[in-house]
C-alpha positions in Angstrom: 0.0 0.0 0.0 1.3 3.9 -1.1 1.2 6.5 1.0 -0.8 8.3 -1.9 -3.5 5.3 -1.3 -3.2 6.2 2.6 -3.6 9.7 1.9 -6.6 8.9 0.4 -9.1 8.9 3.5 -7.1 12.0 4.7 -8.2 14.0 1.3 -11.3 12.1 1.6 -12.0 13.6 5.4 -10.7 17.0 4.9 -13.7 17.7 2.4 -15.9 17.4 5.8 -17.4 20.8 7.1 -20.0 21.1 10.0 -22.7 23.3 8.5 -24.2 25.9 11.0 -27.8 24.8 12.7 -30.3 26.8 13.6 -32.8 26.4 15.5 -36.2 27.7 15.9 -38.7 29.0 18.9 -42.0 29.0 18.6 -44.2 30.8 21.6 -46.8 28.4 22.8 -50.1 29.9 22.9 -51.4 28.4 26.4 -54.9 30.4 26.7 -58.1 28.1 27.4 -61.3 28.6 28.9 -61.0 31.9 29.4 -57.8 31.8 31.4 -54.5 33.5 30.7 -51.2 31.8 31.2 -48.8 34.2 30.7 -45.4 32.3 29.1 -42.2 34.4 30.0 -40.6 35.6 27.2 -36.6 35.3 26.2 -34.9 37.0 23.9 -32.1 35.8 21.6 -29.2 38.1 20.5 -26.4 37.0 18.5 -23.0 38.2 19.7 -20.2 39.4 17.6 -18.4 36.3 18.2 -21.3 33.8 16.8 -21.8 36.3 14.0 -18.1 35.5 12.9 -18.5 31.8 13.4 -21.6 31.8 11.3 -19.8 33.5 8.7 -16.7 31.6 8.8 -19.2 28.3 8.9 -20.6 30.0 5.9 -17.1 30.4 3.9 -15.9 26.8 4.6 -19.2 25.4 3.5 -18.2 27.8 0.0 -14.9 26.6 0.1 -15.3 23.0 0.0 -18.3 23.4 -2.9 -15.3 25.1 -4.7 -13.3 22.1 -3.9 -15.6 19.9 -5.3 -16.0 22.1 -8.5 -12.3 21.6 -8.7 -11.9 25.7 -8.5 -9.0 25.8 -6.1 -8.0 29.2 -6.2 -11.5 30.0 -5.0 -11.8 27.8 -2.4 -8.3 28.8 -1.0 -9.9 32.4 -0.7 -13.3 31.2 0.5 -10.9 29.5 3.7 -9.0 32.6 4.2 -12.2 34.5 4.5 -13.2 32.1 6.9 -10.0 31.6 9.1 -10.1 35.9 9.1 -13.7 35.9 10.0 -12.7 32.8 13.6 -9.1 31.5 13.5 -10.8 29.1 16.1 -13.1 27.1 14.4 -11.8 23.4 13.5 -13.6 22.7 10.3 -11.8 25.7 8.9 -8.1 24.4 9.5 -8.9 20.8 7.9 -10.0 22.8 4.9 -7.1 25.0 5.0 -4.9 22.1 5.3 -6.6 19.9 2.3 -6.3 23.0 0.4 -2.2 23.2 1.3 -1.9 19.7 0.7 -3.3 20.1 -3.1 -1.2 23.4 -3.5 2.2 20.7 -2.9 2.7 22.7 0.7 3.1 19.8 3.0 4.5 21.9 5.9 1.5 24.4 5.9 -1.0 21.4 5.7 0.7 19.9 8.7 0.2 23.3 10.9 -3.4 23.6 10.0 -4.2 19.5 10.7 -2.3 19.4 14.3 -4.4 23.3 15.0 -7.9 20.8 13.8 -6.9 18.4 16.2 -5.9 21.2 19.1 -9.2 23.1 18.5 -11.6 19.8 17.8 -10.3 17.3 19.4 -12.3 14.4 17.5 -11.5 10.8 16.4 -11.6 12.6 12.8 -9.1 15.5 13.2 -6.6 13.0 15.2 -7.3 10.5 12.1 -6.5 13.1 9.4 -3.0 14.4 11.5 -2.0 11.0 12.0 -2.3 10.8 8.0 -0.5 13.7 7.5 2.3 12.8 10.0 2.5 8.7 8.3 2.8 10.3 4.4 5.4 13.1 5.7 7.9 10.4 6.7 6.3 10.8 10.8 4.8 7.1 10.8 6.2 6.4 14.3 4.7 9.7 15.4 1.6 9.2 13.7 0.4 5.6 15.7 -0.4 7.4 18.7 -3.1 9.8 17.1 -4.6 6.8 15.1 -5.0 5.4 18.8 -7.0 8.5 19.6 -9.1 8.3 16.9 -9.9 4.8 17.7 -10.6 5.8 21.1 -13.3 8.2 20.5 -17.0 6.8 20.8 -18.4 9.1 18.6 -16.1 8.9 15.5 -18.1 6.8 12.7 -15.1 5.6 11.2 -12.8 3.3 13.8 -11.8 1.1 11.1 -10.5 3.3 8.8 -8.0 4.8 11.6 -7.2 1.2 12.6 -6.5 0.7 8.5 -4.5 3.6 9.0 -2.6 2.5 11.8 -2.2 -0.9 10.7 -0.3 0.4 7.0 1.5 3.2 9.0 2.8 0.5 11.7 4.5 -1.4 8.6 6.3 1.9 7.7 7.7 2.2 11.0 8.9 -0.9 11.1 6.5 -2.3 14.1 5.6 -5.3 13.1 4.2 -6.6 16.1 1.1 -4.1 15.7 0.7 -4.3 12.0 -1.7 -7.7 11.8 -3.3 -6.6 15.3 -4.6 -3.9 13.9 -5.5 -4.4 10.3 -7.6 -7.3 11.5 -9.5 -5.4 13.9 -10.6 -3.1 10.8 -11.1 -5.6 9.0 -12.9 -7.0 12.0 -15.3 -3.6 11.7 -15.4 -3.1 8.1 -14.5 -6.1 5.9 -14.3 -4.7 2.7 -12.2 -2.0 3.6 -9.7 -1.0 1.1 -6.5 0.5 2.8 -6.9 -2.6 5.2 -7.3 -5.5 2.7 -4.2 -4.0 0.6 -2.1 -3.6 3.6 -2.5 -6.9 4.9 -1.9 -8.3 1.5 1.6 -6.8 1.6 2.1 -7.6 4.6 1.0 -11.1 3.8 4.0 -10.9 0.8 6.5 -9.7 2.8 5.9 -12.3 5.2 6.0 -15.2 2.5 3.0 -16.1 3.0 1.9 -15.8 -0.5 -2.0 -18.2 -0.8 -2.9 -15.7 2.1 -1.6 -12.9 0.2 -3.3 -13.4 -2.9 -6.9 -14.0 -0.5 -6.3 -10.7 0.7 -5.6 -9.3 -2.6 -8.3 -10.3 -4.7 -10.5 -9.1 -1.5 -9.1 -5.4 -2.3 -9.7 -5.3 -6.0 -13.2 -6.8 -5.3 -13.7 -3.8 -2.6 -12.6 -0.8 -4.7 -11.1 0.4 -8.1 -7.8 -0.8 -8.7 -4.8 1.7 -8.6 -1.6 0.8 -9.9 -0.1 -0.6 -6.9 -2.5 -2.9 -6.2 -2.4 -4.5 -9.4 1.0 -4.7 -9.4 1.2 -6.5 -5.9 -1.0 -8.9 -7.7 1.5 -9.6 -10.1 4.1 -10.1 -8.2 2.0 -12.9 -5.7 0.8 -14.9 -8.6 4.7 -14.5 -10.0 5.7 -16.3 -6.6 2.9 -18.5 -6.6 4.5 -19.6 -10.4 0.9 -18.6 -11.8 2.4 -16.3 -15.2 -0.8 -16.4 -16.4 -2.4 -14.8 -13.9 1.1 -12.1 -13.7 0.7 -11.6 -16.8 -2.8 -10.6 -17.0 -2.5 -8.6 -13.8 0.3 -6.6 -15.7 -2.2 -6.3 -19.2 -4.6 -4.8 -16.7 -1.9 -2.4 -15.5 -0.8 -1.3 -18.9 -4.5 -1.0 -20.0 -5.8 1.0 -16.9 -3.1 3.3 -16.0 -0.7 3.7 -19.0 1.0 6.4 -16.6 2.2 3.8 -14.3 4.5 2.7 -17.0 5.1 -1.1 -18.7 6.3 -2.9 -15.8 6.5 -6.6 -15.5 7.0 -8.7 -12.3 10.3 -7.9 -10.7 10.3 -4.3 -12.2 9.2 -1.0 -10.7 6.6 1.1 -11.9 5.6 4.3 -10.8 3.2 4.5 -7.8 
């Protein structure tokens, strides 16, 4: 699994922005038979500092519909608007950052994840950090805030942080964590993608290559193929001594993502 594919569900969460509620008050009308019940009335006045968060909820909300659009110049000055209007509001930060990270400034995007996490403390902004920290060369760094995320009951995606921790485990080099953990996503979500694709290299690299090849014809079954998953594929039917299979694993390469380059089992090809 590529950091890019890891990166994925970090992209994937930073398009997130709480919308602001409002809610509405209606005065009961409580006269009957003749009697008045007099209801004490309250009045509701917005200060300047919910006036700014309103606004700023409003500009992230326009930033990531610019996002979407694929406009990024205007949805990197719908954020700045927004971080002007409350520097304090979470949502705004993760946009900021997905925003930096799509601009190629990976240092920028880091400030603005770890301030998410600081300001909204959530099993989302400690998943997206610990992303950020795993593809910027941080992976040992990045296995406690995984653990955070996990550790929130409120955060609707557990398995994807454990997927996360599992892949980013591997990079570190702690092996004793890596299977722990992708099973327990896999334990939550079976079809999960960054988990099924981690555990099939980790499967390789283990030499066990029958429970490799389970794991990776699980993750092309569970979403679209990318370039390093079919090349993984390749390479476990190549040590199984299937070339049929190889081969038609690379055909699918070539065809797919003629980017990736004509690579054959035993080669490199561009991630």
């Amino acid at each position: 699994m590529r950091r890019r594919d890891l990166l994925l569900l970090a992209a994937a969460l930073a398009l997130l922005a709480t919308a602001c509620s409002r809610l509405s008050f209606v005065k009961p009308n409580a006269q009957r038979k003749g009697m008045d019940r007099v209801a004490p009335e309250y009045s509701f006045k917005e200060t300047e500092a919910s006036k700014r968060r309103t606004e700023a909820r409003r500009r992230v909300s326009a930033a990531n519909q610019q996002l979407q659009a694929g406009n990024l110049d205007a949805a990197a000055t719908e954020a700045k608007v927004a971080l002007k209007a409350d520097p304090s509001l979470p949502e705004t930060h993760t946009t900021m950052a997905f925003i930096a990270s799509r601009q190629g400034q990976a240092e920028l995007a880091g400030s603005h994840y770890a301030e998410a996490a600081k300001l909204g403390p959530s099993g989302a902004t400690y998943n997206n950090y610990g992303a950020w920290l795993c593809g910027n060369a941080r992976a040992a760094e990045s296995l406690r805030w995984f653990d955070n995320a996990v550790t929130d009951p409120n955060y609707g995606d557990r398995a994807g942080a454990l997927a996360n921790a599992g892949t980013c485990a591997a990079i570190a080099g702690q092996h004793d964590r890596v299977e722990r953990d992708l099973r327990a996503a896999l334990q939550l979500d079976p079809a999960n993608a960054v988990a099924l694709g981690a555990m099939a290299e980790h499967q390789f690299r283990q030499g066990s290559y029958f429970e490799a090849r389970a794991f990776s014809e699980r993750r092309l079954s569970a979403a679209p193929a990318t370039p390093a998953a079919l090349e993984l594929a390749s390479r476990i039917e190549e040590k199984l001594g299937d070339s049929t299979a190889a081969a038609r694993y690379v055909r699918r390469l070539r065809t797919e993502f003629p980017q990736a380059g004509n690579a054959l089992p035993g080669e490199s090809s561009t991630p």
